[in-house]
Backbone as a ProteinNet text record, in pm:
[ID]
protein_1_A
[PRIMARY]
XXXXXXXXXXXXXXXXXXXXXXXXXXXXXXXXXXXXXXXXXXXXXXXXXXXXXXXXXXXXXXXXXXXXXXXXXXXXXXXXXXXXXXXXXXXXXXXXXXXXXXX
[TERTIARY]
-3507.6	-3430.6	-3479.8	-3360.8	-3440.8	-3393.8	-3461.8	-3455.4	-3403.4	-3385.5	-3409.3	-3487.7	-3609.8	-3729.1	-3752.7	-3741.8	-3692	-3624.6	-3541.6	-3405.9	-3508.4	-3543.5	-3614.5	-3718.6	-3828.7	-3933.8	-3863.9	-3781.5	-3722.5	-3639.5	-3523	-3441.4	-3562	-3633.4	-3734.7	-3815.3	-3834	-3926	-3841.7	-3724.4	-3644.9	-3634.5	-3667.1	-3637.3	-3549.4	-3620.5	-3529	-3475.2	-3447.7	-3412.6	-3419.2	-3352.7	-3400.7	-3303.6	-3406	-3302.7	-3289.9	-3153.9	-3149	-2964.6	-2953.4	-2861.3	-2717.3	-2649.1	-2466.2	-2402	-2275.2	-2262.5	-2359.7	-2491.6	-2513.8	-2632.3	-2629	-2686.1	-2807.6	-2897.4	-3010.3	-2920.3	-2918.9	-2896.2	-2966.6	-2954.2	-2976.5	-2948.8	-2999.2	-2930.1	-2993.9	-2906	-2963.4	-2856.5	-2807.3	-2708	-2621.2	-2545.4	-2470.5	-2476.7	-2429.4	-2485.3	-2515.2	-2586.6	-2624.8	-2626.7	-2682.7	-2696.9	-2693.5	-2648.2	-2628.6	-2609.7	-2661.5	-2656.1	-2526.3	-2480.9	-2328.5	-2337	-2392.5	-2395.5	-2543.5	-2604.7	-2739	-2720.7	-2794.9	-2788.5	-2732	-2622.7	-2557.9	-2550	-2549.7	-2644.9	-2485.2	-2426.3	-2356.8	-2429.7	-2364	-2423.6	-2288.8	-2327.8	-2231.1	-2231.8	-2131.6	-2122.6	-2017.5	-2051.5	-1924	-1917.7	-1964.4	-1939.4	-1864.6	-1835.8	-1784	-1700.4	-1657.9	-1481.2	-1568.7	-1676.5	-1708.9	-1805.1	-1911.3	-2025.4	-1933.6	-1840.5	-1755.8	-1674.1	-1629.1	-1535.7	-1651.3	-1761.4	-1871.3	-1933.8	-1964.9	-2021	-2010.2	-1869.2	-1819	-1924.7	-2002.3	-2004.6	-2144.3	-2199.5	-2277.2	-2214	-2144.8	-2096.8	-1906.5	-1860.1	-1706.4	-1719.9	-1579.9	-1599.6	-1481.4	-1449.7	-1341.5	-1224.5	-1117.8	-1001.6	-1014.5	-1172.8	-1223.8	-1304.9	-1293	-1399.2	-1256.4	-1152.3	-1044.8	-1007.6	-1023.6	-1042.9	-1124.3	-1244.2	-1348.3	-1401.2	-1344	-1365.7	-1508.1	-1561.5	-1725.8	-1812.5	-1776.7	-1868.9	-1844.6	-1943.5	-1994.7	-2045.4	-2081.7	-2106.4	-2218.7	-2306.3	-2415	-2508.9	-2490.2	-2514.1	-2749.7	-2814.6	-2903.8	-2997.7	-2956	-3021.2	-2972.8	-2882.6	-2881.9	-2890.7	-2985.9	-3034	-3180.2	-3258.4	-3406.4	-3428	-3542.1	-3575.8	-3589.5	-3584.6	-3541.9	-3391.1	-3331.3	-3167.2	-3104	-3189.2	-3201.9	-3243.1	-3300	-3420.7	-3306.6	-3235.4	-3124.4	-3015.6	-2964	-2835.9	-2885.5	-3024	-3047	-3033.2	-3107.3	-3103.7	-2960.3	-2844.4	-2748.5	-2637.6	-2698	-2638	-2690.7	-2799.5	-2884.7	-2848.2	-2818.3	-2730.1	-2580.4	-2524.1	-2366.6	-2428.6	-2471	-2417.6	-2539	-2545.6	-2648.4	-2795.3	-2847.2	-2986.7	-3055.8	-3178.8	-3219.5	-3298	-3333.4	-3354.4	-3526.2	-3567.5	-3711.2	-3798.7	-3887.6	-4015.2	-4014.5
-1716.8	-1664.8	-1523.8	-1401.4	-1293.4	-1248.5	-1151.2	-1098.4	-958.5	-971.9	-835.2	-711.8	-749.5	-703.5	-695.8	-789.6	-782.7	-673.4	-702.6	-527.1	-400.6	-401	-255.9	-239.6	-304.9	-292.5	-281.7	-310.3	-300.1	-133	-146.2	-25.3	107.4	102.8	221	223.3	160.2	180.5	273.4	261.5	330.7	494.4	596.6	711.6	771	857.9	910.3	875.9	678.3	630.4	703.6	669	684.9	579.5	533.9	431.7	513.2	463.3	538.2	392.1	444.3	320.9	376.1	296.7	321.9	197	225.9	139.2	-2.5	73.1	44.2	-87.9	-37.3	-172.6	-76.6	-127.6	-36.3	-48.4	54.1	126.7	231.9	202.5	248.1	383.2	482.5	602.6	695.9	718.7	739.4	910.3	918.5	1025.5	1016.9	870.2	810.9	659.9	622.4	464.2	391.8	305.4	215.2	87.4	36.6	-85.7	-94.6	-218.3	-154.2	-331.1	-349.4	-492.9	-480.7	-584.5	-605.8	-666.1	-781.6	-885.9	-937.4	-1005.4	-1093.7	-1220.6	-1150.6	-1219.3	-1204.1	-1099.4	-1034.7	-912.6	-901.9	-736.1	-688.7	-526.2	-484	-383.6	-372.2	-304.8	-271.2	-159.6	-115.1	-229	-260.9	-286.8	-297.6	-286	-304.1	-368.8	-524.7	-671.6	-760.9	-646.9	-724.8	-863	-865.2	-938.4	-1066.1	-1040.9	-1139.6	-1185	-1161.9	-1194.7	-1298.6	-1218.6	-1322	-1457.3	-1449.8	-1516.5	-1632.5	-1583.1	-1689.7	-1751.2	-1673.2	-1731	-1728.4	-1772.3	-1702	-1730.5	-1848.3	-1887.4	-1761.4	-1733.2	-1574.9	-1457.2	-1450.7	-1281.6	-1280.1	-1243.6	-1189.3	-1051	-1075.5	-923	-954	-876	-900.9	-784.4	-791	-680	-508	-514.5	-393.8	-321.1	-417.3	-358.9	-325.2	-412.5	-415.9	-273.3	-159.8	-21.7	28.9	-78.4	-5.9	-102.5	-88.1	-182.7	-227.2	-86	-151.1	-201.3	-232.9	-333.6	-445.6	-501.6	-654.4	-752.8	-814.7	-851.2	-982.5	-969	-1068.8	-1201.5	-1309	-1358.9	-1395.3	-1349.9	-1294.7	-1415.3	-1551.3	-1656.6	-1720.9	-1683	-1766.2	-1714.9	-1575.6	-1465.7	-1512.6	-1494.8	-1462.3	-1290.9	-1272.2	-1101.7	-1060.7	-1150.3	-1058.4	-1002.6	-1131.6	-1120.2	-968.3	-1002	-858.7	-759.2	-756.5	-614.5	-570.6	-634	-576.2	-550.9	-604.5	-536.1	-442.8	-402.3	-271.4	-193.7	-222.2	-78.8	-46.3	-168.3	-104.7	-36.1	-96.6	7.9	160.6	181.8	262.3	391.4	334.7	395.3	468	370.5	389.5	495.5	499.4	593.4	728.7	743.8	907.3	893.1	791.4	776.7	849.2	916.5	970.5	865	888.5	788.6	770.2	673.6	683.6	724.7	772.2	839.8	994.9
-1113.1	-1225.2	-1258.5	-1285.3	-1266.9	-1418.8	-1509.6	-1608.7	-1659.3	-1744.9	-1789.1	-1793.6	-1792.9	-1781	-1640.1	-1552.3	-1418.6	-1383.4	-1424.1	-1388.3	-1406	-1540	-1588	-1501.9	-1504.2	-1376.2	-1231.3	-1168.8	-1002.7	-1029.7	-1125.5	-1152.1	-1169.8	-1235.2	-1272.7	-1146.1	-1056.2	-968.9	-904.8	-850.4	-739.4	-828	-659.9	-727.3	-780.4	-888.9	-959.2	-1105.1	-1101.2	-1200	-1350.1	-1432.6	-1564.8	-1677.9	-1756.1	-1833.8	-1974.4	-2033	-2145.3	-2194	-2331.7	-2378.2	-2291.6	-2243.5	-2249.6	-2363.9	-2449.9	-2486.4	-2590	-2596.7	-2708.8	-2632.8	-2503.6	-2412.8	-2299.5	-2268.2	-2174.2	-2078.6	-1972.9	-1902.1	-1801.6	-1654.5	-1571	-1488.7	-1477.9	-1401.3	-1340.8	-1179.6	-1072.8	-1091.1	-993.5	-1020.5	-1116.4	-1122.4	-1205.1	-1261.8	-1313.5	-1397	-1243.3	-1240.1	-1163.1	-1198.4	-1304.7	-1399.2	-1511.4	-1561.1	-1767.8	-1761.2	-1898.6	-1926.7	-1990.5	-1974.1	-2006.7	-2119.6	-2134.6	-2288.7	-2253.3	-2322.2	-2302.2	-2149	-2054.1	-1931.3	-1850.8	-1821.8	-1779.2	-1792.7	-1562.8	-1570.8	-1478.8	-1507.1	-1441.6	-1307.6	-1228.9	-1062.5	-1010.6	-942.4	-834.2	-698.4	-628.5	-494.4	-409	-274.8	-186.3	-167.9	-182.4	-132.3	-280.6	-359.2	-492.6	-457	-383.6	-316.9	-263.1	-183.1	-83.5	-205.5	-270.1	-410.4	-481.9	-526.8	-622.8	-556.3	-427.3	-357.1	-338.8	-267.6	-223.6	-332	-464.1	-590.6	-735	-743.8	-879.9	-1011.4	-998.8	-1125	-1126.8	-1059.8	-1035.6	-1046.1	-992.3	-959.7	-1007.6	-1088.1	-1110.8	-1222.7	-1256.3	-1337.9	-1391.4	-1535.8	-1606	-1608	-1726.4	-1687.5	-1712.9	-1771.8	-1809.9	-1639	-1579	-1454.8	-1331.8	-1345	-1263.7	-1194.5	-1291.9	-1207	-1151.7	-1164.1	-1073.1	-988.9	-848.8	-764.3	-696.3	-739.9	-703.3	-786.9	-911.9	-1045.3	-1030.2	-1054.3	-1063.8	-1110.4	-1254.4	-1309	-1214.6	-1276.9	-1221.4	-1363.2	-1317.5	-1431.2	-1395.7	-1447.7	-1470.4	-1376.1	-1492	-1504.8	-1350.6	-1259.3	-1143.6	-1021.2	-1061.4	-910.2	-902.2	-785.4	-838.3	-784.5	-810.5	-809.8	-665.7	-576.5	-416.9	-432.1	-462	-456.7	-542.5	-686.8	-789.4	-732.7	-625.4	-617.1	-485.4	-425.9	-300.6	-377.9	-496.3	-578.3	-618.3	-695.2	-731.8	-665.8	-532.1	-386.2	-378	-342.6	-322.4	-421.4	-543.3	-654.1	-656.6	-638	-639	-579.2	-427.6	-313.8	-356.3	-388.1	-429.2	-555.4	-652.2	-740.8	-745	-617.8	-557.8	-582.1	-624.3	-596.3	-485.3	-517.8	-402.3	-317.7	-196.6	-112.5	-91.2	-60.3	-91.5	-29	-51.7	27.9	37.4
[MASK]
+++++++++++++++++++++++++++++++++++++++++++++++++++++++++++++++++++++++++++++++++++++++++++++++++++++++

């Protein structure tokens, strides 16, 4: 089960990061948003597997009619990832919104 605090420790490690509020919620940012808690337990991320995440595990991964224009958000429900699973959505959010690359 991965956390909040989870997020902030993995998200801040990757370069560049910086957290600061969107929406009134912590928030992640690389070039551009990367992660932002959506409600309590639910973390938003960029990805290109949105379609296949949600198809293979909805009661984990969907997104509502506010995300519908943005085909690479994803809603992740917190309590049913553990922190490997978390720490590869971060990278590839990370990626997608201009993170610099590491080392």
């Amino acid at each position: 089960m991965a956390t909040e605090e989870d997020v902030r420790r993995m998200a801040l490690a990757l370069p560049g990061v910086v957290e600061r509020p969107s929406w009134g919620q912590p928030a992640w940012f690389a070039a551009t948003l990367m992660a932002r808690i959506w409600e309590d337990g639910v973390l938003t991320v960029k990805s290109e597997e949105r379609e296949a995440l949600a198809g293979t595990d909805p009661d984990t991964y969907f997104w509502t009619a506010h995300h519908e224009r943005s085909p690479r958000l994803v809603l992740v429900r917190l309590d049913r990832i553990g922190t490997e699973e978390l720490g590869e959505l971060l990278m590839e959010s990370h990626r997608i919104a201009g993170g610099k690359a590491p080392g």
